[in-house]
mmCIF entry with sequence, helices, sheets and N, C-alpha, C, O atoms, coordinates in Angstrom:
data_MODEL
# 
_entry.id   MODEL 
# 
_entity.id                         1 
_entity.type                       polymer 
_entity.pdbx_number_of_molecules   1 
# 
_entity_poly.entity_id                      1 
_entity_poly.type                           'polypeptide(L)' 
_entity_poly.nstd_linkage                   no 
_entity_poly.nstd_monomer                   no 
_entity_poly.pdbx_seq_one_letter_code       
;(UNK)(UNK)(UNK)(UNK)(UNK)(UNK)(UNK)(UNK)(UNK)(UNK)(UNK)(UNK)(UNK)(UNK)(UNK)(UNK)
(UNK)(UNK)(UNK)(UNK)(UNK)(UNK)(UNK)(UNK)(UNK)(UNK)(UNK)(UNK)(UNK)(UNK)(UNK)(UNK)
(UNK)(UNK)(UNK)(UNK)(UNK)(UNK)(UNK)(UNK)(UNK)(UNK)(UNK)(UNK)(UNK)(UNK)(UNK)(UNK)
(UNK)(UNK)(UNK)
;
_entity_poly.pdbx_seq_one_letter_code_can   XXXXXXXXXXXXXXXXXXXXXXXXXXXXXXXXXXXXXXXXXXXXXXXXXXX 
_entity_poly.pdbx_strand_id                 A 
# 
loop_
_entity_poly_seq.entity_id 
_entity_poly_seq.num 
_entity_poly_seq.mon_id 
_entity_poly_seq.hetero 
1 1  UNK n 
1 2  UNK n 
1 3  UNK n 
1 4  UNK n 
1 5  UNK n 
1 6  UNK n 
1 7  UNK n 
1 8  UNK n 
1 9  UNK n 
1 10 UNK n 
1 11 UNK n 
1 12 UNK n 
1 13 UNK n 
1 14 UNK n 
1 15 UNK n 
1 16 UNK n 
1 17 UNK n 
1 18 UNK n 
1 19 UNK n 
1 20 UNK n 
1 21 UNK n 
1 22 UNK n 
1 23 UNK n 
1 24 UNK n 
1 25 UNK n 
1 26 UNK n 
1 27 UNK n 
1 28 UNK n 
1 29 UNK n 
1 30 UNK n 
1 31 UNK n 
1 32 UNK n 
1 33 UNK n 
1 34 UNK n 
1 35 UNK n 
1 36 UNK n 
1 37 UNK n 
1 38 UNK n 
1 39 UNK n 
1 40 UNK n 
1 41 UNK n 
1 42 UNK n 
1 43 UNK n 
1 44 UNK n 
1 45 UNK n 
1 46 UNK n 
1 47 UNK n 
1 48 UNK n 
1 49 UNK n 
1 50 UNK n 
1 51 UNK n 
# 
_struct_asym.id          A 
_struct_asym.entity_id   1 
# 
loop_
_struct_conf.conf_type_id 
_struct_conf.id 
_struct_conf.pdbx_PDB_helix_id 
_struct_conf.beg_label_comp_id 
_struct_conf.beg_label_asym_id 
_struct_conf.beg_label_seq_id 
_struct_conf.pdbx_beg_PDB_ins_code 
_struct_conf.end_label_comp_id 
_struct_conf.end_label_asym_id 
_struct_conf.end_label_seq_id 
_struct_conf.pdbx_end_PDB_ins_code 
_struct_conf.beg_auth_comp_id 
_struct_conf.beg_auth_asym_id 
_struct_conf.beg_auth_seq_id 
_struct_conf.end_auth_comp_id 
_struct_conf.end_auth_asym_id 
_struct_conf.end_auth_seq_id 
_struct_conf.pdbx_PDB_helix_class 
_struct_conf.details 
_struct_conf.pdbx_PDB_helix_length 
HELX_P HELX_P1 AA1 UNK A 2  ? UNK A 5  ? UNK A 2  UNK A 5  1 ? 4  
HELX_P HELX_P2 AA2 UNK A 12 ? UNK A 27 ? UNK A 12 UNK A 27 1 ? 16 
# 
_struct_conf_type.id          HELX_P 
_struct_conf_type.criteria    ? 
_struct_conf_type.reference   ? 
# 
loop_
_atom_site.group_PDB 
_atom_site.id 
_atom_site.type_symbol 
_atom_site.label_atom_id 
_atom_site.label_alt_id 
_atom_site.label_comp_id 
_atom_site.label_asym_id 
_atom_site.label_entity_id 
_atom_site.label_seq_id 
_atom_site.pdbx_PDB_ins_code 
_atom_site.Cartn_x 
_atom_site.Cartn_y 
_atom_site.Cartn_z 
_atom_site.occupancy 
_atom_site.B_iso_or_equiv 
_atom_site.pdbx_formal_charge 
_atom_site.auth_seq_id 
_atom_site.auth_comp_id 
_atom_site.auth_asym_id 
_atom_site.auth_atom_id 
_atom_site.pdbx_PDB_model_num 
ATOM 1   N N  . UNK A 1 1  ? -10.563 -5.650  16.590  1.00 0.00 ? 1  UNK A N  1 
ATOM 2   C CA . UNK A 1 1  ? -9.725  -4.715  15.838  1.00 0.00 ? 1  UNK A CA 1 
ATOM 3   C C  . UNK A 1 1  ? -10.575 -3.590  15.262  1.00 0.00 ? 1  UNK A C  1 
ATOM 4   O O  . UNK A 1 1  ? -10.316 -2.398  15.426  1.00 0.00 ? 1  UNK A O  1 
ATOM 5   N N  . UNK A 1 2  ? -11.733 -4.119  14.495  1.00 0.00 ? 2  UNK A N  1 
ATOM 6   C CA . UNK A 1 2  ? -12.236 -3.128  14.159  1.00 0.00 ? 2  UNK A CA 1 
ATOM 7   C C  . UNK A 1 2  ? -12.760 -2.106  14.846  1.00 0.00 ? 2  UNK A C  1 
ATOM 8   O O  . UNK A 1 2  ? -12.685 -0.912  14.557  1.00 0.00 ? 2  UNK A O  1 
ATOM 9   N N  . UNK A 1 3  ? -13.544 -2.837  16.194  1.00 0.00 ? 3  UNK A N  1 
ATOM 10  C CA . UNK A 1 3  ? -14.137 -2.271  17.508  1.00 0.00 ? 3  UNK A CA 1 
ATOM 11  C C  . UNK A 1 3  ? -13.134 -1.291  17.621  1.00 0.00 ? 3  UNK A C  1 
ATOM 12  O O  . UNK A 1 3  ? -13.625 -0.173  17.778  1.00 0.00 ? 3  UNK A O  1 
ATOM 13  N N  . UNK A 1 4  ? -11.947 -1.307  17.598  1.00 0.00 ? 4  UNK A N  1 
ATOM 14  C CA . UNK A 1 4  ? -10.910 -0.184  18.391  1.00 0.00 ? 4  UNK A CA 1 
ATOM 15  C C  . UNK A 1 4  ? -10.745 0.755   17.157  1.00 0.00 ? 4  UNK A C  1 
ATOM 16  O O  . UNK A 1 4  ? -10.662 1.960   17.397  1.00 0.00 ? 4  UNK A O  1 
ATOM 17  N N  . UNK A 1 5  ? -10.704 0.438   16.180  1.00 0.00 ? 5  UNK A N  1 
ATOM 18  C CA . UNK A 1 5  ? -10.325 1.375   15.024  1.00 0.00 ? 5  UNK A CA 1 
ATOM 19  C C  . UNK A 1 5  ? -12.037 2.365   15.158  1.00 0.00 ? 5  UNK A C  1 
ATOM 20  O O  . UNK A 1 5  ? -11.750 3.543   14.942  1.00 0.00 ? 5  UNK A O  1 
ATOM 21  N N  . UNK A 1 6  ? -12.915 2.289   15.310  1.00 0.00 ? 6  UNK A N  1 
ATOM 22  C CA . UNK A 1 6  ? -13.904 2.878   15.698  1.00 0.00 ? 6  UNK A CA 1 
ATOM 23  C C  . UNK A 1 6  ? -13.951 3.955   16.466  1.00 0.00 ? 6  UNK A C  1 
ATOM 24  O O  . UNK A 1 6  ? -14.877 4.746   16.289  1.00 0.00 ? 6  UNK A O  1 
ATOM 25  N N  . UNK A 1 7  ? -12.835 4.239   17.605  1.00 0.00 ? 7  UNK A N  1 
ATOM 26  C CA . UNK A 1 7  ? -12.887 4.821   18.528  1.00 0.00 ? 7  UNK A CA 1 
ATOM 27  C C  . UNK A 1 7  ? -12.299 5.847   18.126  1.00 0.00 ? 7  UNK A C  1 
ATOM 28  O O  . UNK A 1 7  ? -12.634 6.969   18.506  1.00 0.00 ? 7  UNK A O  1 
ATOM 29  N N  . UNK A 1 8  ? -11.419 5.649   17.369  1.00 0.00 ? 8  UNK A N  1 
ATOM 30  C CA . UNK A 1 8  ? -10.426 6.549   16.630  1.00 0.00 ? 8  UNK A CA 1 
ATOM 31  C C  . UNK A 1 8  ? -10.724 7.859   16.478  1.00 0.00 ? 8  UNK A C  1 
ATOM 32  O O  . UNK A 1 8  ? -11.954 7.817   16.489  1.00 0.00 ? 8  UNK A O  1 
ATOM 33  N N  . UNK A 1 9  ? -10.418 9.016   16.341  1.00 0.00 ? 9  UNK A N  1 
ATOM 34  C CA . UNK A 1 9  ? -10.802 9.974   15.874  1.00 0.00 ? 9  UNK A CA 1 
ATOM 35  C C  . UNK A 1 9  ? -10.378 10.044  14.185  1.00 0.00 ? 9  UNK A C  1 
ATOM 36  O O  . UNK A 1 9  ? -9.468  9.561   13.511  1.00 0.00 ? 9  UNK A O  1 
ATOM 37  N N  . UNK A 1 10 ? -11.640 10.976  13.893  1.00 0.00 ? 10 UNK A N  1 
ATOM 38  C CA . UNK A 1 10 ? -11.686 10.928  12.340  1.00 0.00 ? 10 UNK A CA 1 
ATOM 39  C C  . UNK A 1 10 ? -10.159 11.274  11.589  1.00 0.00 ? 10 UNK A C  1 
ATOM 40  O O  . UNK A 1 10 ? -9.750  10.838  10.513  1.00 0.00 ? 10 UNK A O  1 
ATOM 41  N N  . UNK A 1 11 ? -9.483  12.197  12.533  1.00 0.00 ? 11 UNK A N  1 
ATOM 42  C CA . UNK A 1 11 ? -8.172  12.754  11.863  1.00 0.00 ? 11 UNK A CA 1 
ATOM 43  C C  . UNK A 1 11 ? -6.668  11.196  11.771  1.00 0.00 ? 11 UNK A C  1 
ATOM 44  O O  . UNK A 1 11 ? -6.003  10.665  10.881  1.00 0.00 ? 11 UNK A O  1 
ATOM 45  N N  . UNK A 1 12 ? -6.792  11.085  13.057  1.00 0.00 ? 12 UNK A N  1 
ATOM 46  C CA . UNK A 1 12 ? -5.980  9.666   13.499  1.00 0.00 ? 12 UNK A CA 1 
ATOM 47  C C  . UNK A 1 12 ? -6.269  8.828   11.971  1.00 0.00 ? 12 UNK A C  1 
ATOM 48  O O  . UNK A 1 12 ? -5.329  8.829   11.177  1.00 0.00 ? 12 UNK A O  1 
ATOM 49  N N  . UNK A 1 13 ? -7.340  8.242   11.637  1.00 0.00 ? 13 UNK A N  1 
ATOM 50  C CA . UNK A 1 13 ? -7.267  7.257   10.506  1.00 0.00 ? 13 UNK A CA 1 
ATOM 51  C C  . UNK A 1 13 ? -7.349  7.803   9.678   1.00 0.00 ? 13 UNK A C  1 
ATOM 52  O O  . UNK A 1 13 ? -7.383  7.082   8.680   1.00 0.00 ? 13 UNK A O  1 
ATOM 53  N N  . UNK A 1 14 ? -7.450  9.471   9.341   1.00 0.00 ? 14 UNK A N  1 
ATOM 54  C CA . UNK A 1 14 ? -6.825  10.147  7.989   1.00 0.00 ? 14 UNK A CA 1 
ATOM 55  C C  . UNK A 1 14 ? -5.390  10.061  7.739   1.00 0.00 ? 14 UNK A C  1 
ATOM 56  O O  . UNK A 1 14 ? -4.789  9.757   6.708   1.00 0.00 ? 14 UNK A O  1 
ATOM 57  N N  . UNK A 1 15 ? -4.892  10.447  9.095   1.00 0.00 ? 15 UNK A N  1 
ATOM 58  C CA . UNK A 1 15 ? -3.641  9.772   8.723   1.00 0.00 ? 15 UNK A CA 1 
ATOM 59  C C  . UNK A 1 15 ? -2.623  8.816   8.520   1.00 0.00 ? 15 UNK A C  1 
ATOM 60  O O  . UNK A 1 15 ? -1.499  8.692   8.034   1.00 0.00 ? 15 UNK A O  1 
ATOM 61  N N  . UNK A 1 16 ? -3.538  8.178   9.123   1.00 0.00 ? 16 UNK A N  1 
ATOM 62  C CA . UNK A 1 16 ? -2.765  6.160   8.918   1.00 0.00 ? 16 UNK A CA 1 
ATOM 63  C C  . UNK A 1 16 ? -3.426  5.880   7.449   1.00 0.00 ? 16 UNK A C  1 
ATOM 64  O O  . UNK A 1 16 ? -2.729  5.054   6.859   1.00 0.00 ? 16 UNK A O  1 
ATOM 65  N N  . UNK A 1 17 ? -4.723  6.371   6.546   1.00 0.00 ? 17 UNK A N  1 
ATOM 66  C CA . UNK A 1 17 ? -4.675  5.786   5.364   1.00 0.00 ? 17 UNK A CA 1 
ATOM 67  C C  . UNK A 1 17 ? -3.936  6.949   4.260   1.00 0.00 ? 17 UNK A C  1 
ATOM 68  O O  . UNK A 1 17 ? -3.688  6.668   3.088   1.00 0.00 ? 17 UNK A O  1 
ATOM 69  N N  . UNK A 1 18 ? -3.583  8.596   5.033   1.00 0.00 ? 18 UNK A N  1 
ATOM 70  C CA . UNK A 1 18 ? -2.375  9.072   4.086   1.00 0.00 ? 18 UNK A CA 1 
ATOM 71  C C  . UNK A 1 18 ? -0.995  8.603   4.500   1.00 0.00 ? 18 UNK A C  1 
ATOM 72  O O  . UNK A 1 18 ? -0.196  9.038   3.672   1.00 0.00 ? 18 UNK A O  1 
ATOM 73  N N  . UNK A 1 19 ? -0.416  7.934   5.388   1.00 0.00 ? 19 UNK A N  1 
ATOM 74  C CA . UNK A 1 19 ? 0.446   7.363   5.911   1.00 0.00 ? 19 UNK A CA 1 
ATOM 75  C C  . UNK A 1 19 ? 1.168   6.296   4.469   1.00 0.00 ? 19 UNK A C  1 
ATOM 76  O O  . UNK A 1 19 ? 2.201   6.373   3.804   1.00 0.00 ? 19 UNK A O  1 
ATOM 77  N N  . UNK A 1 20 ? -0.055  5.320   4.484   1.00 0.00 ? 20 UNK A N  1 
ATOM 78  C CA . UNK A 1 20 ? -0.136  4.171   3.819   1.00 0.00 ? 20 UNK A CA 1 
ATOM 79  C C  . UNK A 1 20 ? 0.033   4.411   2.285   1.00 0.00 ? 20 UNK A C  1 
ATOM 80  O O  . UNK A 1 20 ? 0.829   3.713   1.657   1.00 0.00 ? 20 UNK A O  1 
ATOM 81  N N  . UNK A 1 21 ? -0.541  5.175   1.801   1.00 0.00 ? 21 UNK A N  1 
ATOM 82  C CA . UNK A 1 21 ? -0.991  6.036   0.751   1.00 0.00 ? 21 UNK A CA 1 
ATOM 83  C C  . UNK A 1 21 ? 0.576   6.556   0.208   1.00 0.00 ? 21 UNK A C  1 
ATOM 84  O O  . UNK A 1 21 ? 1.125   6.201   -0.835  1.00 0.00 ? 21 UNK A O  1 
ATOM 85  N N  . UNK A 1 22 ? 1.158   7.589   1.339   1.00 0.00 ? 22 UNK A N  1 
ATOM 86  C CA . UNK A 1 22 ? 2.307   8.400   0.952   1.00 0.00 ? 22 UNK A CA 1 
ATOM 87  C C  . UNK A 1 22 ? 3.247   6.500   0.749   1.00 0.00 ? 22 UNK A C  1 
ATOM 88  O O  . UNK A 1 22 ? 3.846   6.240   -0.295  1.00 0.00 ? 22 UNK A O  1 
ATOM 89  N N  . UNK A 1 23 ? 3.195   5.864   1.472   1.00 0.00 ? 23 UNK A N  1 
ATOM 90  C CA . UNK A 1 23 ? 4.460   5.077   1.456   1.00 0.00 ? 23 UNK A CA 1 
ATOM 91  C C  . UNK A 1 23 ? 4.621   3.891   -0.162  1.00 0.00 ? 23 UNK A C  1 
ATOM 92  O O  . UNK A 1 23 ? 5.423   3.296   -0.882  1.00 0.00 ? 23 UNK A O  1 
ATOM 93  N N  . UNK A 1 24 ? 3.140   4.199   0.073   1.00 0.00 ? 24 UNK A N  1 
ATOM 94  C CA . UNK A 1 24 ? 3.009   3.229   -1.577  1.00 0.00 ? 24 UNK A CA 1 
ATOM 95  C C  . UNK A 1 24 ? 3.323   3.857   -3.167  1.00 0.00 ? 24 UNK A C  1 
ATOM 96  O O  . UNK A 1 24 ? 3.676   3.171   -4.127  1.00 0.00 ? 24 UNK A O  1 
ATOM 97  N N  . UNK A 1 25 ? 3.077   5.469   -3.171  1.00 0.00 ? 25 UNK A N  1 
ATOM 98  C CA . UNK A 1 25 ? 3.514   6.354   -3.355  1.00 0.00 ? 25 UNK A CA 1 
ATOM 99  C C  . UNK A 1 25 ? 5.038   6.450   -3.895  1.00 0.00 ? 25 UNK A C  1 
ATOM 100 O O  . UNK A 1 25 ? 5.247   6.532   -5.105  1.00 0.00 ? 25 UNK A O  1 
ATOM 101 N N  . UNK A 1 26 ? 5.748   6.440   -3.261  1.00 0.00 ? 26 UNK A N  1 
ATOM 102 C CA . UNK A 1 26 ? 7.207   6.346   -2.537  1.00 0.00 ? 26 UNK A CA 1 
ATOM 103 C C  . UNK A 1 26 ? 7.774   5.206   -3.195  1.00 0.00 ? 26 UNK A C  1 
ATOM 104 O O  . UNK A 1 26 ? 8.618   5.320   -4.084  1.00 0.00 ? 26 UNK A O  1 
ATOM 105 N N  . UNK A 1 27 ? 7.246   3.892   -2.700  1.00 0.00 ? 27 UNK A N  1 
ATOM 106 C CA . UNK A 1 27 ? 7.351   2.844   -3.932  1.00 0.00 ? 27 UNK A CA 1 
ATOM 107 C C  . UNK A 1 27 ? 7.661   2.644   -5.049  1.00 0.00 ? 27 UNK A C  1 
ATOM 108 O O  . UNK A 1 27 ? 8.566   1.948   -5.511  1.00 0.00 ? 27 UNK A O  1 
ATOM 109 N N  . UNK A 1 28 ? 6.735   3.399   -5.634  1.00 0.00 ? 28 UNK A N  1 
ATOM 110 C CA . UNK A 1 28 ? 6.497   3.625   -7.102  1.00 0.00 ? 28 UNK A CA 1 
ATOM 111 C C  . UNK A 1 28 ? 7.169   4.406   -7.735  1.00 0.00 ? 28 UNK A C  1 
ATOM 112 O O  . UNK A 1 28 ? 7.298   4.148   -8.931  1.00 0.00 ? 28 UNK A O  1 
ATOM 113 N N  . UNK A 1 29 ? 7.769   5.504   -7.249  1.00 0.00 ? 29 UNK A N  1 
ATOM 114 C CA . UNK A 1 29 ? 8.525   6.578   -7.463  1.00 0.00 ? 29 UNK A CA 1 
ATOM 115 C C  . UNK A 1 29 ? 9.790   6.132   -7.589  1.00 0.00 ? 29 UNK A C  1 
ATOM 116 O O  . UNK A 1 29 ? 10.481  6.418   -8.567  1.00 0.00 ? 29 UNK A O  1 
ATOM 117 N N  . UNK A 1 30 ? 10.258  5.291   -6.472  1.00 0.00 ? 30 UNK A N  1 
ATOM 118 C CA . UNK A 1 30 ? 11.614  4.476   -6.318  1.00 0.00 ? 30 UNK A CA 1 
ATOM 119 C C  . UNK A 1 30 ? 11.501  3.533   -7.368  1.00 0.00 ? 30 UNK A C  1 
ATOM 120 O O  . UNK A 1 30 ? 12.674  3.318   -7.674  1.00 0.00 ? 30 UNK A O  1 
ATOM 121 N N  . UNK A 1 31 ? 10.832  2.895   -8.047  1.00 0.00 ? 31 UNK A N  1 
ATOM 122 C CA . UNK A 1 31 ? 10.838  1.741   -9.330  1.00 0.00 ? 31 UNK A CA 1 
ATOM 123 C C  . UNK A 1 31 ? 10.552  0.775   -8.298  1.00 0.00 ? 31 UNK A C  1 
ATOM 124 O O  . UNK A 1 31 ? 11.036  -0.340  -8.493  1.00 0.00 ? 31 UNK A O  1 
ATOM 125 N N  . UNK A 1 32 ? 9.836   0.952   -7.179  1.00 0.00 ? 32 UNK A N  1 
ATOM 126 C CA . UNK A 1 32 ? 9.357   -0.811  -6.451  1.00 0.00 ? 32 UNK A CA 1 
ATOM 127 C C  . UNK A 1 32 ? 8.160   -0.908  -6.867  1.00 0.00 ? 32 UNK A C  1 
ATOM 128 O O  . UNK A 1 32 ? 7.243   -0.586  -6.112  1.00 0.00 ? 32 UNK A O  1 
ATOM 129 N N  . UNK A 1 33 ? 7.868   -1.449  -8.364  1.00 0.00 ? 33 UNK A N  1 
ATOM 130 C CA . UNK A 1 33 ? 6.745   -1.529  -8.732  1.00 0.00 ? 33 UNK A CA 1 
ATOM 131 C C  . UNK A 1 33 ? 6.409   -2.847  -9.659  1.00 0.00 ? 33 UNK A C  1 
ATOM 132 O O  . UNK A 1 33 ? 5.679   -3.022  -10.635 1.00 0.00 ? 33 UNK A O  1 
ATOM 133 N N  . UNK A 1 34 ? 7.398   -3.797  -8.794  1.00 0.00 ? 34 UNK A N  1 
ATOM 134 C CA . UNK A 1 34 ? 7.003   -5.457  -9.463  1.00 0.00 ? 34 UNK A CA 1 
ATOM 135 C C  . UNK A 1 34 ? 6.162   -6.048  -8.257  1.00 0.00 ? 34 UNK A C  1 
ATOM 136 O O  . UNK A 1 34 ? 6.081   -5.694  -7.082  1.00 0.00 ? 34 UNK A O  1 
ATOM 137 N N  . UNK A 1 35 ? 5.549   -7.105  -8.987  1.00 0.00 ? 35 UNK A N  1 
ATOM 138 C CA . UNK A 1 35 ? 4.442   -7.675  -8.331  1.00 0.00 ? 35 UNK A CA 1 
ATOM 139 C C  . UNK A 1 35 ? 4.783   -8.212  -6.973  1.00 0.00 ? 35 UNK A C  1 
ATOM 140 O O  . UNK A 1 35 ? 3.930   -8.470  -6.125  1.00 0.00 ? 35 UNK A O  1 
ATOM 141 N N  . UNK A 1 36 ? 6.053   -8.364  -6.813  1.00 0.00 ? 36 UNK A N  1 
ATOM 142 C CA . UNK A 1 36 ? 6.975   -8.976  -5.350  1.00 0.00 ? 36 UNK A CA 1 
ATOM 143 C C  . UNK A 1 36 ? 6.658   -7.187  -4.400  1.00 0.00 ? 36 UNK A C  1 
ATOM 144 O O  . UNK A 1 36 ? 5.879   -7.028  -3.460  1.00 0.00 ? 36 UNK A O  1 
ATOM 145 N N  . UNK A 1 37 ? 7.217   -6.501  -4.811  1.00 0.00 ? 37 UNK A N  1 
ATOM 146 C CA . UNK A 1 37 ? 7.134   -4.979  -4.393  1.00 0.00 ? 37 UNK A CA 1 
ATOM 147 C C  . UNK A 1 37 ? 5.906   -4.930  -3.320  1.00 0.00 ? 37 UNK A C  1 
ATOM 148 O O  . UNK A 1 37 ? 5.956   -4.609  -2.132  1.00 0.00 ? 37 UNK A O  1 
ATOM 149 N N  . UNK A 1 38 ? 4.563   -5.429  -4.262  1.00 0.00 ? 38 UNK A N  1 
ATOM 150 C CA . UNK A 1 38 ? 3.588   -4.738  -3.928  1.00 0.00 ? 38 UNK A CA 1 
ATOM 151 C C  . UNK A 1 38 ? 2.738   -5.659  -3.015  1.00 0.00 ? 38 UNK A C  1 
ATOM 152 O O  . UNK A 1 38 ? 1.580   -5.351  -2.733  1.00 0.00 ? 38 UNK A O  1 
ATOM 153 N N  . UNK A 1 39 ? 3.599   -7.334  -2.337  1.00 0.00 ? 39 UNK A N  1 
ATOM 154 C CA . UNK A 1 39 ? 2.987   -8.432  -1.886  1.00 0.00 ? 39 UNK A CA 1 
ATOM 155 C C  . UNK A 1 39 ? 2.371   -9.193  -3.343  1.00 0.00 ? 39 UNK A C  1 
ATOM 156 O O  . UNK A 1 39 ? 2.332   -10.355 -2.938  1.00 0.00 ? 39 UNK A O  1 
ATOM 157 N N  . UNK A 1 40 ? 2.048   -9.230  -4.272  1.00 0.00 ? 40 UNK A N  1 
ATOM 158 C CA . UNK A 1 40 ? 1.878   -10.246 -5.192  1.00 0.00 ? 40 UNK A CA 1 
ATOM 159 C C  . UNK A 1 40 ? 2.589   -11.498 -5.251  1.00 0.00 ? 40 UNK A C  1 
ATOM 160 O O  . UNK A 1 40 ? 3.250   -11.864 -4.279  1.00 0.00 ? 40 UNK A O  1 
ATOM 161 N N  . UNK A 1 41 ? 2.546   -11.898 -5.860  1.00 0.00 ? 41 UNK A N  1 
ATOM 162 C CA . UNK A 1 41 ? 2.719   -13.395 -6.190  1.00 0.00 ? 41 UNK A CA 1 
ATOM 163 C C  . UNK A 1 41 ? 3.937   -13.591 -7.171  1.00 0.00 ? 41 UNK A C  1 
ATOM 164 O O  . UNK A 1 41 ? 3.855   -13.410 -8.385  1.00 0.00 ? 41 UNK A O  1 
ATOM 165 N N  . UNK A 1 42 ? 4.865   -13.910 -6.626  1.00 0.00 ? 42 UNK A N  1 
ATOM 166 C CA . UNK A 1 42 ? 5.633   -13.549 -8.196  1.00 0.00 ? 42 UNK A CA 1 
ATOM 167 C C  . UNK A 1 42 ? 6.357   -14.290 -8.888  1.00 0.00 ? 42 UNK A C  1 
ATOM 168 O O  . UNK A 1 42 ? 7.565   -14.316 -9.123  1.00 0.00 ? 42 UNK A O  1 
ATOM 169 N N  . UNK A 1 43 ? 5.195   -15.103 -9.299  1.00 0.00 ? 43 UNK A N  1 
ATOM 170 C CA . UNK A 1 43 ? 4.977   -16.196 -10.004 1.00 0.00 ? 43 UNK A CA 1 
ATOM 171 C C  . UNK A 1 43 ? 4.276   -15.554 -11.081 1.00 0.00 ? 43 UNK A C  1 
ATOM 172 O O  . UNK A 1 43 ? 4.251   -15.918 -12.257 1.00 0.00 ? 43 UNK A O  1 
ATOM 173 N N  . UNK A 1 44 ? 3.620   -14.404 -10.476 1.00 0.00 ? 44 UNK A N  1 
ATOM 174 C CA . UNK A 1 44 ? 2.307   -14.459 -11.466 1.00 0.00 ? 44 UNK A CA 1 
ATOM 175 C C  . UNK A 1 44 ? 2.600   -13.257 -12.287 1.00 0.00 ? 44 UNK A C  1 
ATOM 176 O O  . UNK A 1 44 ? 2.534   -12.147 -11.760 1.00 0.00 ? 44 UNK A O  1 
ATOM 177 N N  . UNK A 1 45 ? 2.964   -13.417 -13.721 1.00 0.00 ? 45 UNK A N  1 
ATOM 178 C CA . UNK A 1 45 ? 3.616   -12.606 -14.887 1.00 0.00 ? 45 UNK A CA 1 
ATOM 179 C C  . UNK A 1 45 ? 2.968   -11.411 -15.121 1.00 0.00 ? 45 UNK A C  1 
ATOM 180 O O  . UNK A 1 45 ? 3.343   -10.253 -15.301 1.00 0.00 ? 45 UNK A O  1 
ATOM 181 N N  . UNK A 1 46 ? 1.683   -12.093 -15.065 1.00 0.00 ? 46 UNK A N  1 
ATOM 182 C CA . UNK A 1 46 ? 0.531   -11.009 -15.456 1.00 0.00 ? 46 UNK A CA 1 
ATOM 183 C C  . UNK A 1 46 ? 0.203   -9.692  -14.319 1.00 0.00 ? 46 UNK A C  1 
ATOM 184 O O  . UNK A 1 46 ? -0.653  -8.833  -14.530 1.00 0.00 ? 46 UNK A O  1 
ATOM 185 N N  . UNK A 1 47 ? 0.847   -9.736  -13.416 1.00 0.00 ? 47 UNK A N  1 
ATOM 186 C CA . UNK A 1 47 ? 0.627   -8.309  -12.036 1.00 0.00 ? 47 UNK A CA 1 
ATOM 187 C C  . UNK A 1 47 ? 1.371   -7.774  -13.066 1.00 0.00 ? 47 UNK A C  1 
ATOM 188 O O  . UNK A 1 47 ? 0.752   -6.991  -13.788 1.00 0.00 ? 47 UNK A O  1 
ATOM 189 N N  . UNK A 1 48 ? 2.957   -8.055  -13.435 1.00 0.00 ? 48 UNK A N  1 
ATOM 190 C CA . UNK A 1 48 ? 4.010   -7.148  -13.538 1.00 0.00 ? 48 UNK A CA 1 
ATOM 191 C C  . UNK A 1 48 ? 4.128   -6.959  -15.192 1.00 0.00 ? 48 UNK A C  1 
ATOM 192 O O  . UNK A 1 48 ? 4.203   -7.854  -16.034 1.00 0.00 ? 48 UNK A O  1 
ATOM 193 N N  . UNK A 1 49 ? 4.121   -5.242  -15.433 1.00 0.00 ? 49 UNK A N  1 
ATOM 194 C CA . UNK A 1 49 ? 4.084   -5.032  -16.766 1.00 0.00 ? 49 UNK A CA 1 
ATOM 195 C C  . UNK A 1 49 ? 5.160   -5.251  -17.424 1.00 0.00 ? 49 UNK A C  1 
ATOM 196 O O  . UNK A 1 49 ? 6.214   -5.030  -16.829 1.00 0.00 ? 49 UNK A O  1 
ATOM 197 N N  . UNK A 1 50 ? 5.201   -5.624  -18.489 1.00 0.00 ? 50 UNK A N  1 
ATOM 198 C CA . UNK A 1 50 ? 6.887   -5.736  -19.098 1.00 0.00 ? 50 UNK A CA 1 
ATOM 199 C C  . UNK A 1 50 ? 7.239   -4.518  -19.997 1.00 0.00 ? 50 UNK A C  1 
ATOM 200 O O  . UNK A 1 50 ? 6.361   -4.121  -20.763 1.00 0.00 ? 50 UNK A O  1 
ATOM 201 N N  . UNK A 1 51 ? 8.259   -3.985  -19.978 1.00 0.00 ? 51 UNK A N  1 
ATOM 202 C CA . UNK A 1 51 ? 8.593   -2.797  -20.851 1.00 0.00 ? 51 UNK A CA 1 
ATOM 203 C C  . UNK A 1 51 ? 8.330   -2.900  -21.917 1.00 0.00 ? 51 UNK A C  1 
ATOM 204 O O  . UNK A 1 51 ? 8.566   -1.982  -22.702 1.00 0.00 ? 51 UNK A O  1 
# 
């Protein structure tokens, strides 16, 4: 995987990590910003802030 991500051109994985970036972004903006949202655990109290 990594071997191939190597080959990449420099612009290609600028934009798959602003890709990633804009969508998490987006998230947050929308209020998907509990610990379930973001893959956490959500069990675990302490990711998610309380008002």
């Amino acid at each position: 995987m990594l071997s191939t991500i190597s080959h990449w051109p420099v612009a290609t994985v600028l934009e798959v990590l602003m890709g990633y970036g804009h969508a998490v972004l987006m998230q947050s903006l929308m209020g998907e910003t509990t610990a379930v949202a973001h893959g956490g655990d959500p069990q675990d109290r302490t990711a998610s802030p309380r008002p």
